[in-house]
Backbone bond lengths (Angstrom), bond angles and torsions (degrees), N, CA, C in turn:
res aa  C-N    CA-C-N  psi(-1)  N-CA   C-N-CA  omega(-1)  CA-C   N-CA-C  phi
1 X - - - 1.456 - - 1.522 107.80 -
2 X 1.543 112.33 145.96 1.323 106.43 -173.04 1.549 113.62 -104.04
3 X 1.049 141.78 125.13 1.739 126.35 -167.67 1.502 90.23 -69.53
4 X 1.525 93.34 152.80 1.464 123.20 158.37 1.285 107.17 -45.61
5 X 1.632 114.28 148.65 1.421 127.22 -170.55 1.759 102.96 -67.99
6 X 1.398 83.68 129.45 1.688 102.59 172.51 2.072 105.64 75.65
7 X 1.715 118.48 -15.12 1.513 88.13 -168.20 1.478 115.93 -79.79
8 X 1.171 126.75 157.25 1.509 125.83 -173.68 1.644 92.63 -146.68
9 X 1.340 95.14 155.48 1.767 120.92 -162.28 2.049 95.47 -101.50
10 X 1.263 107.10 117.23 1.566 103.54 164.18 1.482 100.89 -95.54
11 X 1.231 118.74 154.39 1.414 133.05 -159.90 1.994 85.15 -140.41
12 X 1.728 122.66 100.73 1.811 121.17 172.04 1.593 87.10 -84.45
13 X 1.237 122.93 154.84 1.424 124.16 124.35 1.784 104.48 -150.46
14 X 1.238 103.09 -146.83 1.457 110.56 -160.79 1.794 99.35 -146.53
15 X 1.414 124.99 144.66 1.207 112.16 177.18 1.833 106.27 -92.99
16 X 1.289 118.28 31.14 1.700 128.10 177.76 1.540 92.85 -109.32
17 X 1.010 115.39 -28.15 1.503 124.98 -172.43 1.677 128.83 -83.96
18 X 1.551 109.40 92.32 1.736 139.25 -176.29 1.585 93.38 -43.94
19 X 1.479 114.64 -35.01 1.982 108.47 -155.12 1.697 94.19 -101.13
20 X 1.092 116.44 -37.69 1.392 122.92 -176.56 2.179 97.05 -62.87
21 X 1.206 111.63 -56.48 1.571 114.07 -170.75 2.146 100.74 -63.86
22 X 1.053 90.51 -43.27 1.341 91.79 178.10 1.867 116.50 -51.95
23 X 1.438 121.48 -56.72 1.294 158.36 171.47 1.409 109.00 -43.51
24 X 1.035 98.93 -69.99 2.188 102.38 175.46 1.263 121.80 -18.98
25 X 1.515 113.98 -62.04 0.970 136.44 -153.22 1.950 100.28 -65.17
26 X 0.971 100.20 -43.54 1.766 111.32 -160.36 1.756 90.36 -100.55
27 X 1.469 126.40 -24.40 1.677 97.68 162.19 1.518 117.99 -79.77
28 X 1.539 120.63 -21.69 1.661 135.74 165.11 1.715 102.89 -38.61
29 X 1.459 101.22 -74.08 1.290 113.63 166.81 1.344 138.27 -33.79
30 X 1.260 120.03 -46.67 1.160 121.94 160.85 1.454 141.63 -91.47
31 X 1.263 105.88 -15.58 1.643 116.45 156.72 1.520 120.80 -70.69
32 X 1.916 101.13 -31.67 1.493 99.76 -177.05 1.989 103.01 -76.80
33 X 1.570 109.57 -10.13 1.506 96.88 -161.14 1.953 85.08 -100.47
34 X 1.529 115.54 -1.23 1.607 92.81 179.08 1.933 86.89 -114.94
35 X 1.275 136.37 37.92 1.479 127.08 170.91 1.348 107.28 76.23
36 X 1.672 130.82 -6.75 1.382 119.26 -152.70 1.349 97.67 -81.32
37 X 1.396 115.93 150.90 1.554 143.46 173.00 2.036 94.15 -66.35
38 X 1.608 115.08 136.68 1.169 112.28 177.41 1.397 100.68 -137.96
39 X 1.198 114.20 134.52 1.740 106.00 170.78 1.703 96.12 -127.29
40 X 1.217 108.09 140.98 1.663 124.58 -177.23 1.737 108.41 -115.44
41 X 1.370 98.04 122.87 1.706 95.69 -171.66 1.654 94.27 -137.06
42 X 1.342 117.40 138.64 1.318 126.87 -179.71 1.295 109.23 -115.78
43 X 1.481 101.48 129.11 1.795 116.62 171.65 1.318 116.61 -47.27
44 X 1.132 139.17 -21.62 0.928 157.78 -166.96 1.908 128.58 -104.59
45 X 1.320 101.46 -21.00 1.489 122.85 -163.14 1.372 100.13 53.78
46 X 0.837 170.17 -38.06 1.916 149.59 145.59 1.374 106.24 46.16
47 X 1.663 119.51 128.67 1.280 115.95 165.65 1.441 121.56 66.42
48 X 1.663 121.77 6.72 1.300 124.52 -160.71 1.511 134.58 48.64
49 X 1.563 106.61 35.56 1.014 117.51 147.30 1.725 138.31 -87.63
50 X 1.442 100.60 137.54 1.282 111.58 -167.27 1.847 96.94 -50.84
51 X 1.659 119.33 158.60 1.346 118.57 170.59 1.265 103.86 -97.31
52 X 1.528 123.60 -169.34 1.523 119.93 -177.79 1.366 104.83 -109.99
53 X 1.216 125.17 140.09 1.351 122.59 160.83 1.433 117.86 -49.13
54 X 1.168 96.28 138.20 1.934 117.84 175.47 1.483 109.16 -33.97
55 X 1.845 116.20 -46.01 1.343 126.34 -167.41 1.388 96.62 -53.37
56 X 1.302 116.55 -43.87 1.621 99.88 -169.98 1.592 126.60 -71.49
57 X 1.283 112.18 -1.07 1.529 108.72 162.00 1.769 92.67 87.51
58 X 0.880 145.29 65.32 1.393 107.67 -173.45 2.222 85.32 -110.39
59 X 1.465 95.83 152.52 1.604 108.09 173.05 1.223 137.70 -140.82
60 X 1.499 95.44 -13.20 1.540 127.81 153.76 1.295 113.81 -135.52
61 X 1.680 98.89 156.05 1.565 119.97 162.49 1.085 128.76 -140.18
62 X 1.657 124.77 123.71 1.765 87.05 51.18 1.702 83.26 -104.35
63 X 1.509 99.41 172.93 1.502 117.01 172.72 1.382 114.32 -117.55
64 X 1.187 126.48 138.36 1.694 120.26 173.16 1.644 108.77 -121.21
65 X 0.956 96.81 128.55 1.872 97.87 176.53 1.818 96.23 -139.38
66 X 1.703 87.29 142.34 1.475 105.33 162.45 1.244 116.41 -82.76
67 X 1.387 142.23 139.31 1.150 120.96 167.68 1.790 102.17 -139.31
68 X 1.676 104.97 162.02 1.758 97.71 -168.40 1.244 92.24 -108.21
69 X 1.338 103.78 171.00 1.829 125.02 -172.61 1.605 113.22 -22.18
70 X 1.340 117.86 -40.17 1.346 117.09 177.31 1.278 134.06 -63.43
71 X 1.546 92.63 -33.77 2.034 110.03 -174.60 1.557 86.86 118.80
72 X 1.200 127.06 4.13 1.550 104.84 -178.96 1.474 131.47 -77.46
73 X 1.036 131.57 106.90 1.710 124.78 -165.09 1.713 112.08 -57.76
74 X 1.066 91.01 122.25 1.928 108.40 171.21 1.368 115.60 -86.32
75 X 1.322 115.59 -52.11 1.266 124.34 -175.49 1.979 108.50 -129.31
76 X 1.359 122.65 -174.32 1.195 102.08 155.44 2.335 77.80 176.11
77 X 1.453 106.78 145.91 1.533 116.49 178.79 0.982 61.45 -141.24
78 X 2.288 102.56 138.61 1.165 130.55 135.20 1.202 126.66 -122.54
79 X 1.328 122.69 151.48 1.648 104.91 -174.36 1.447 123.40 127.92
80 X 1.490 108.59 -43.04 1.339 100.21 -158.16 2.149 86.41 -177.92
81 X 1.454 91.02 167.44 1.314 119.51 -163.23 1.346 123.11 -98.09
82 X 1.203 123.96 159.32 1.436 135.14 -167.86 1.648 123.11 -124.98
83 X 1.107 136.41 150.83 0.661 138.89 -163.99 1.779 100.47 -104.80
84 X 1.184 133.13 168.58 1.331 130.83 -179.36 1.708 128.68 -55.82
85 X 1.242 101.96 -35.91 1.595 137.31 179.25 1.257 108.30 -77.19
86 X 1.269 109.68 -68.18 1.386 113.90 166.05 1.649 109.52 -64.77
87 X 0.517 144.64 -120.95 1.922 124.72 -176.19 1.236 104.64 28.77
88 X 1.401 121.64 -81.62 1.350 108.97 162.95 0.908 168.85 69.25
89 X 1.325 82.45 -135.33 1.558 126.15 157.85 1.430 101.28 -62.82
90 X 1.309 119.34 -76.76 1.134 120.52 -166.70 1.226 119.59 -49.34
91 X 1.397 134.88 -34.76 1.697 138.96 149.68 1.041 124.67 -31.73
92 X 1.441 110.42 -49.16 1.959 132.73 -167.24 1.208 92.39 -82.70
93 X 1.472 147.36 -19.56 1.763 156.56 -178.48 1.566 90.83 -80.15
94 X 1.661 111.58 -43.27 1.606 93.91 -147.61 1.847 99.56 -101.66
95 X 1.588 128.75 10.65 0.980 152.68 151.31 1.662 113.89 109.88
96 X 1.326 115.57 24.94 1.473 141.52 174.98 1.856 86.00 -98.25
């Protein structure tokens, strides 16, 4: 499947964070097996990753939000983790 023009998947977590390290791996996975664009940013800068801007609200992690060409959020789960299927789903909801 090809994502909609311009949307790309942000992937927050934290390198303190057991559910976020666990999680990566299987949203990597599944964006790389549906073409989706992924950018990974840590609260923390960890590993030399960029952090997220404030605008995005973030309050848990890890957090995943779709957002379209602009920066505008489509979708966004914070909190807690997914299973492969459910990922998904939840992509195919947010028009990826």
């Amino acid at each position: 499947m090809n994502p909609a023009a311009g949307l790309r998947v942000v992937f927050i977590g934290g390198s303190w964070c057991v559910p976020c390290k666990k999680f990566l791996p299987t949203v990597r996975a599944v964006c790389e097996a549906r073409g989706v664009p992924l950018e990974v940013l840590s609260m923390d800068g960890a590993e030399g990753l960029k952090r997220p801007d404030p605008s995005l609200r973030v309050s848990a992690v890890p957090t995943l939000l779709v957002l379209d060409a602009t920066g505008r959020e489509i979708r966004r789960s914070s909190g807690g983790t997914m299973s492969p299927q459910a990922l998904g789903a939840w992509l195919t909801s947010g028009g990826l």
